[in-house]
N, C-alpha and C positions, 0 to 999 in steps of 0.2 A: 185757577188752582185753589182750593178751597184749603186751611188750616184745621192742623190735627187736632183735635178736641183737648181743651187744658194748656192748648201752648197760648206762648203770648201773644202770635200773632193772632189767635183765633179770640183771646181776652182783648187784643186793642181791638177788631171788628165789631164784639158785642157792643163794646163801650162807642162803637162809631168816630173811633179816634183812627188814625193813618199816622207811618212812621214819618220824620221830613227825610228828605234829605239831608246828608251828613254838611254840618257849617264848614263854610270855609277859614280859615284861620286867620285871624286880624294882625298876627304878628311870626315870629320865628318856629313854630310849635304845629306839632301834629295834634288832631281831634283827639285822640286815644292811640294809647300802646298797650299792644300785648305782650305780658312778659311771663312765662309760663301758664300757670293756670286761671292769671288775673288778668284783667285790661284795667287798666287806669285811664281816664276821661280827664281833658282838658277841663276847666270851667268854662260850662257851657250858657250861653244867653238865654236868652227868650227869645232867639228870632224866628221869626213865621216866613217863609217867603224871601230869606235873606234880609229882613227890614224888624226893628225892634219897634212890637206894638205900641210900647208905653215910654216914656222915660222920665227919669227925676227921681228921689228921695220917696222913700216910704215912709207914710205918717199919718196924723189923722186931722181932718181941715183942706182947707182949700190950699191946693197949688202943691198938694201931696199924693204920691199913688195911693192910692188908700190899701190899707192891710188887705182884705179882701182881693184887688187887680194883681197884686205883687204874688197872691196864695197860689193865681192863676197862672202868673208867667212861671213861678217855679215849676207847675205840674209842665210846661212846654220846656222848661231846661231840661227836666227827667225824661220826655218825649226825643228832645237833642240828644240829650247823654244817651237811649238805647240805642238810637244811629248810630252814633259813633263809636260805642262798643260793637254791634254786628258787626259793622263794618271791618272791623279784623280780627272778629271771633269768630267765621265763618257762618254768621248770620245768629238771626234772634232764638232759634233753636240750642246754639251754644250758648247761652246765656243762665246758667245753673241758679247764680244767687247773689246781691246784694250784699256784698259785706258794707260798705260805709258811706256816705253820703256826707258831704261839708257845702252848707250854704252860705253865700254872702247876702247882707240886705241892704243894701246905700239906705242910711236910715237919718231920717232926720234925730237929731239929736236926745230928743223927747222922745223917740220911739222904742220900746225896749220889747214888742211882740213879733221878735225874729222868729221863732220856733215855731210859731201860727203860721207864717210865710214859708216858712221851707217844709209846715208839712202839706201843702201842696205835690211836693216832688216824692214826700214819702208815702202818702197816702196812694196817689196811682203807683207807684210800685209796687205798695201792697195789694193795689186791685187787681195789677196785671200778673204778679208771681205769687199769691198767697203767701205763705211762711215764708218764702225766700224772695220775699220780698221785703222782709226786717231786716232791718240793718241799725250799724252803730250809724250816728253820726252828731255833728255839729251845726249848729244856727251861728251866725257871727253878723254882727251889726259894723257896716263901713262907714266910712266919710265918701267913696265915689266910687263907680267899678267902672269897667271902660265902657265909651259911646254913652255913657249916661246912663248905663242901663241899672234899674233898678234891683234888679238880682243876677244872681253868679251862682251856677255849681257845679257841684261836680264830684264823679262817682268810681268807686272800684267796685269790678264786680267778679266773681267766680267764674270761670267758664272751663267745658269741656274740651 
């Protein structure tokens, strides 16, 4: 079944990207809720395969994920987070618009280029949704997010 021209399934195929499957949940909480015309998304990881590619503190130096790995796990949170909105917006078709984005960065102390790491997540939203793919949001530098994972986010989005 081929995608309708301008949706995002048809923009993740160009880009040679595939959606995952929706995470399973590390604690007491659903992936995403839909609550009228919004779904709100859990903070989603990086994980590939069920298994987080990288782990540790973001920074710059050895024994740090380096700014750059961290820009990339965000663009796979953003790939987690559309899963887990289809999934109870009755797919990636209901998917209208990006209102807000808040990323976490486990940062090493010295590290203050959160914003460069989470736009990872906003830069492919903007590839996949054009305009409605801007949104507000927030960069936030941690001390730890869970499994060690180097970033955290997480999205509300508009839906049909």
């Amino acid at each position: 079944m081929s995608a309708a021209p301008g949706s995002i399934q048809a923009r993740l195929d160009e880009l040679g990207l595939e959606l995952p499957q929706v995470a399973a949940p590390l604690a007491s909480y659903l992936p995403a809720v839909r609550d009228g015309d919004h779904v709100w998304t859990a903070g989603q990881l990086p994980f590939v395969e069920g298994k987080l590619p990288l782990t540790g503190k973001v920074g710059d130096g050895d024994g740090f994920v380096s700014p750059a790995q961290a820009q990339e796990l965000a663009r796979t949170c953003a790939l987690n987070g559309l899963a887990a909105a289809a999934a109870v917006a009755g797919g990636l078709d209901a998917i209208e618009r990006v209102v807000k984005v808040v990323g976490f960065v486990a940062s090493d102390p010295s590290f203050t280029g959160q914003p460069g790491v989470v736009n990872g997540a906003s830069n492919l939203l903007g590839d996949l949704l054009g305009d409605a793919g801007v949104h507000a949001r927030s960069a936030v530098g941690v001390a730890v997010l869970p499994l060690d994972a180097p970033v955290e986010v997480e999205f509300v989005f508009r839906v049909r």
